[in-house]
N, C-alpha and C positions, 0 to 999 in steps of 0.2 A: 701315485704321487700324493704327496701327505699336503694338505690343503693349512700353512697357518696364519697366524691373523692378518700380519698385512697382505697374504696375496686375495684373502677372505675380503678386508676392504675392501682391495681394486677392484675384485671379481663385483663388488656391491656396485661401486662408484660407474666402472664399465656400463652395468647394467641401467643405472642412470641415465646414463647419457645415452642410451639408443631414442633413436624415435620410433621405432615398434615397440608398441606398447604389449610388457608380458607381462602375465598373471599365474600365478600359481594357486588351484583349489584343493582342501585336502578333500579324504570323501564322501563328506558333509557339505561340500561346495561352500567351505569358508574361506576365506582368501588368505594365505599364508606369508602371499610375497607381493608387490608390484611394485613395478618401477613407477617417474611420472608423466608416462605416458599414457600407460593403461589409465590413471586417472583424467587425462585429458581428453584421451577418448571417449569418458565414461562405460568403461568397462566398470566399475564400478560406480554403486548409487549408496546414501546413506541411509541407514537402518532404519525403520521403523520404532517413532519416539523415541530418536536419542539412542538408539540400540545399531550392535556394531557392524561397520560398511559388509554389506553387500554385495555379490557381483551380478550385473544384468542377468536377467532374465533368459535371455538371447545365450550370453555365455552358460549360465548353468544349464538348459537344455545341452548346449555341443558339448560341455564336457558330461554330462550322463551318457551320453549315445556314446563317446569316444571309452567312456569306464565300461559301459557293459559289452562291448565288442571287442575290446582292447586293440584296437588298431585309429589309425590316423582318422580325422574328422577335419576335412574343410569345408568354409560357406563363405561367399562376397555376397555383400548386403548392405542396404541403406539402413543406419539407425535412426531414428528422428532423434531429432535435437531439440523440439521446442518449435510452436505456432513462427512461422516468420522465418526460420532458420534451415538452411540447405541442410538435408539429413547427412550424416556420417558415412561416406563411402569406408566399408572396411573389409579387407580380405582375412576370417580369422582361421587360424589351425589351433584342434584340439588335440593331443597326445598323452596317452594314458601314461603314466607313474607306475612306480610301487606303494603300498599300500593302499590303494584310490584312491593317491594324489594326479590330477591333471595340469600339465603347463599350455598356456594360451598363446598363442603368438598370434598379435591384431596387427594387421598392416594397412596404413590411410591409403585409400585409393579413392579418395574424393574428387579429388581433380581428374582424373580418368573416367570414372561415371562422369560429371557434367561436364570433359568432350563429346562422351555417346550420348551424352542426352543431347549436347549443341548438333550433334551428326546426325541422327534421327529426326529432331527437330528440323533439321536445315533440307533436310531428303525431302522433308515432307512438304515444306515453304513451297522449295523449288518445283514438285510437282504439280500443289496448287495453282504455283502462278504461271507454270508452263498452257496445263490445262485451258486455263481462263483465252487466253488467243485463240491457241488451236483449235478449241471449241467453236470458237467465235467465226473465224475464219473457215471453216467446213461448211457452220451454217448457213453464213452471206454467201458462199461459194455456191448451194444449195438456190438457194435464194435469187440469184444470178440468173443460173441455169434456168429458173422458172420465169424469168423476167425474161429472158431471150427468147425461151419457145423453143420447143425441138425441132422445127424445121428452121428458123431464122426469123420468118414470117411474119411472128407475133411477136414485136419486140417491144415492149415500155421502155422506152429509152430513158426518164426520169427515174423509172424505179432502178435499171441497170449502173446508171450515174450513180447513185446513190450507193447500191450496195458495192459500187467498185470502193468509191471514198473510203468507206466503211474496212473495207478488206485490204487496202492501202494503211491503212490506221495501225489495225489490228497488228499488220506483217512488221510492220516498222517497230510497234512494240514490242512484240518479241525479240525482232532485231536488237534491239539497246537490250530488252532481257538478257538473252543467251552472249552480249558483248561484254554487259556489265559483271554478268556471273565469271565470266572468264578472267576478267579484270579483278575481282573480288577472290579467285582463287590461287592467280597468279599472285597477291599480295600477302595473302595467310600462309601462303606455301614456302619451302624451301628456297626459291630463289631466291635471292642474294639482291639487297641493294646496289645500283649501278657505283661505280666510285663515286661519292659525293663531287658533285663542281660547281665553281660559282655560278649563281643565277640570278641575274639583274633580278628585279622584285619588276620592273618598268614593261620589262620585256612581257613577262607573265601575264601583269592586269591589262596590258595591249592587247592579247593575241585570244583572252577571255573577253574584252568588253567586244572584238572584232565578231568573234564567235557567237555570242549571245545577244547582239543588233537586232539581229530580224525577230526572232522571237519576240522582244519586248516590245518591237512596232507595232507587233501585230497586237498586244494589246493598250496600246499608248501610253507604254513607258518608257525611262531612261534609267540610264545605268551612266552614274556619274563617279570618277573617283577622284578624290581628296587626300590630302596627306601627304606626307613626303615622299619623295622622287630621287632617284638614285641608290638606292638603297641594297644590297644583296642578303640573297641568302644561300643555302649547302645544300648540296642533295642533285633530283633528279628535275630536271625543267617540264619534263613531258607529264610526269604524278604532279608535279607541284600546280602546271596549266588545271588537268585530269580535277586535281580535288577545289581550285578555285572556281573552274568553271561549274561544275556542280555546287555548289553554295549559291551562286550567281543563277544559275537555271532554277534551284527549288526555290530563291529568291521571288523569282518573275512568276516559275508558277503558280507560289499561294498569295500574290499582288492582286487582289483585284483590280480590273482596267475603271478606272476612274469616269465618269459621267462624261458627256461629248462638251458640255460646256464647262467643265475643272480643266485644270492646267494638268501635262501629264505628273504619271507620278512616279515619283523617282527610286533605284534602285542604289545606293551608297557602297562604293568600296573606298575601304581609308586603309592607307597603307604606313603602319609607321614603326620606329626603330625605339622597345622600352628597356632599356638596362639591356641585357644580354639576349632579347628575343627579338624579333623580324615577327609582326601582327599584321595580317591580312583579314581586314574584317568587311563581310557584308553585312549592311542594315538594309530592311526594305521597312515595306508599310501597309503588310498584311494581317492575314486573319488571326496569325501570333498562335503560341503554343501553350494550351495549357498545364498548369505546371504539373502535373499528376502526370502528364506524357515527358517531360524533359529528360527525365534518367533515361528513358528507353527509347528515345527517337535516333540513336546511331545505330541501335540492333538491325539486325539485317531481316528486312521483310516488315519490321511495326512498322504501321499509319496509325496517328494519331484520330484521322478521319475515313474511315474507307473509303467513303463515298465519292469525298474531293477527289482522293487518292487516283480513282481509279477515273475520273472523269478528268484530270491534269495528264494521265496515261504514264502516272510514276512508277518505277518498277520494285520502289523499297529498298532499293542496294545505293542509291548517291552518298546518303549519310555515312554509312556502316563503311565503303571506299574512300571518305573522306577523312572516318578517324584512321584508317589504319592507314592510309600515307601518312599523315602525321606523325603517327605512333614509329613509324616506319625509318621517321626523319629527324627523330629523338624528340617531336615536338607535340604538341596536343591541341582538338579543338577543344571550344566552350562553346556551351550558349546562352542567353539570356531575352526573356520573351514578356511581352503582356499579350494578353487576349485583346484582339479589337485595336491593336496600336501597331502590334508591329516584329520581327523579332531581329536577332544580332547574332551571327556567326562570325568567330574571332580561331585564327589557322595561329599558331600560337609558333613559331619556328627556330631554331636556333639561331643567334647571329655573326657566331664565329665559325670557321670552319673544324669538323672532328680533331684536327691533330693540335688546336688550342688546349684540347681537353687538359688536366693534370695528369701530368703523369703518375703512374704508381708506382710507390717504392719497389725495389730490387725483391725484397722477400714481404709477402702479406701475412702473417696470421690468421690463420680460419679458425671460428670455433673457438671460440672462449669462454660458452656459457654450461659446461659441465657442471663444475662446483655449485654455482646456481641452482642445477635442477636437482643436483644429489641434495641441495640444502632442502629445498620445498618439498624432494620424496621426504627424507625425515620429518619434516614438519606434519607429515598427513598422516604419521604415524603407523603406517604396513610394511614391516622390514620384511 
């Protein structure tokens, strides 16, 4: 088929518009052709003083190896990109030419490496923090056994008391572990949000201030809430409880109990309706976060404090289940902290129901930024 100029265009403009970025070397590994991808990828670098683009380093190794073998060449690799910046996931294939010209095909797989890095990383949390009980619990079991004496006999009952408490502790924390991972998995997964229904807002901060009573007794505080009343929101009652109550429990936990002669101290939830959202927000009047931890305290497993952390017998997953119900329910939390004062968790919720949404037109248009990228390939000058 005889190739002429306008289908020569399309075949250019086509090329354009991919988002795999290809490269074409001749066999002096100069670059003859790229789209603008391969420049977004940095498949290409600029020349040395002013002298002309370059292709990585990275590419001209795969395409030598793919020239002197003449057969295919592939390799998935991180590039760096710069101090500070997640490297370039990219899957590239090398394919030898005539003449010892080689074509590059670079496919982004970035996002796919940092799942397996989230999966990797998460295997490894999980083991850690499984670890930490079951260790625990084997040793005071130990511990026990020694306190009773192998006939019955010799029994230290103070010491037995003790490490029962202990091994009650331990079992209950893993208990919330291994309930919350399951909670945290069933949310990231495939399953399906229940049908949205309405959910009094009233009902919710009742059945969470009910819930989180004893706890705060026990270290004399209260959980008061404010704000308006009657209020609804969409979604699921039982996540929506799931993620208030949690903001409410890390609330009490990081509260110090106030001196025997202070007034208790108080735990705030304000409930109220701003323009199109449904805000559920607890304040307390704790050790507060500082701000170098705020980006990272929804991740699953960061403590900002290990130590509290693990002496509150927090599992690291309340936060990280609380954005994704959110996220879940088209809504988002925030927060906002000082050290020493206190911090603010705000559930951020829809307050119409899904089928308020707009509707979308009969036919969308996808894609309309071609002509765009064929302008800026030409602009960089590599036909």
């Amino acid at each position: 088929m005889e190739w002429t100029r306008s289908s020569k265009g399309l075949g250019r403009r086509s090329l354009d518009a991919l988002r795999v970025g290809v490269l074409v070397l001749d066999g002096d590994d100069r670059p003859v052709l790229a789209n603008p991808s391969a420049h977004e990828m940095g498949l290409l670098r600029p020349g040395i003083a002013g002298g002309p683009t370059v292709a990585h380093t990275l590419i001209r190794t795969l395409a030598g190896q793919a020239r002197r073998t003449g057969t295919r060449r592939e390799v998935e690799l991180d590039m760096p990109r710069g101090r500070g910046v997640e490297p370039l996931g990219v899957h590239i294939r090398a394919v030898a030419l005539e003449d010892g010209h080689v074509t590059i095909e670079a496919l982004d797989v970035t996002e796919s490496h940092r799942v397996a890095r989230v999966r990797r990383d998460f295997v490894a949390n999980v083991s850690h923090e499984l670890k930490t009980p079951v260790g625990a619990v084997q040793l005071l079991a130990e511990a026990l056994a020694e306190a009773i004496g192998a006939d019955g006999t010799d029994t230290d009952l103070e010491a037995a008391r003790r490490f029962a408490t202990r091994i009650r502790h331990e079992s209950s924390r893993l208990g919330r572990l291994v309930t919350e991972l399951l909670e945290l998995s069933r949310l990231q997964g495939g399953e399906p949000l229940p049908n949205p229904e309405r959910v009094p807002v009233d009902r919710v901060v009742a059945e969470v201030i009910d819930r989180t009573r004893s706890a705060a007794a026990v270290k004399r505080l209260e959980v008061d809430w404010i704000g308006q009343h009657g209020i609804t929101a969409y979604g699921s009652e039982s996540q929506l409880v799931t993620a208030v109550a949690n903001l409410v429990e890390n609330a009490i936990a990081y509260t110090p109990e106030p001196p025997e002669s202070a007034a208790p101290t108080k735990v705030v939830v304000n409930t109220q309706v701003i323009g199109d959202e449904v805000t559920i927000a607890v304040h307390d009047q704790g050790i507060g976060i500082d701000p170098k931890d705020l980006d990272r305290i929804f991740e699953r497993f960061y403590r900002a404090d290990q130590a509290r952390s693990r002496a509150t017998g927090g599992t690291g997953l309340g936060l990280a289940i609380v954005k994704h119900i959110a996220t879940n329910h088209g809504g988002r939390v925030d927060v906002t902290s000082v050290v020493g004062r206190g911090s603010t968790f705000t559930l951020r919720l829809p307050a119409r129901p899904p089928d308020d949404a707009l509707a979308l037109p009969t036919s969308v248009e996808v894609g309309t930024t071609a002509p765009a990228l064929a302008g800026g390939a030409a602009q960089r000058g590599i036909r």
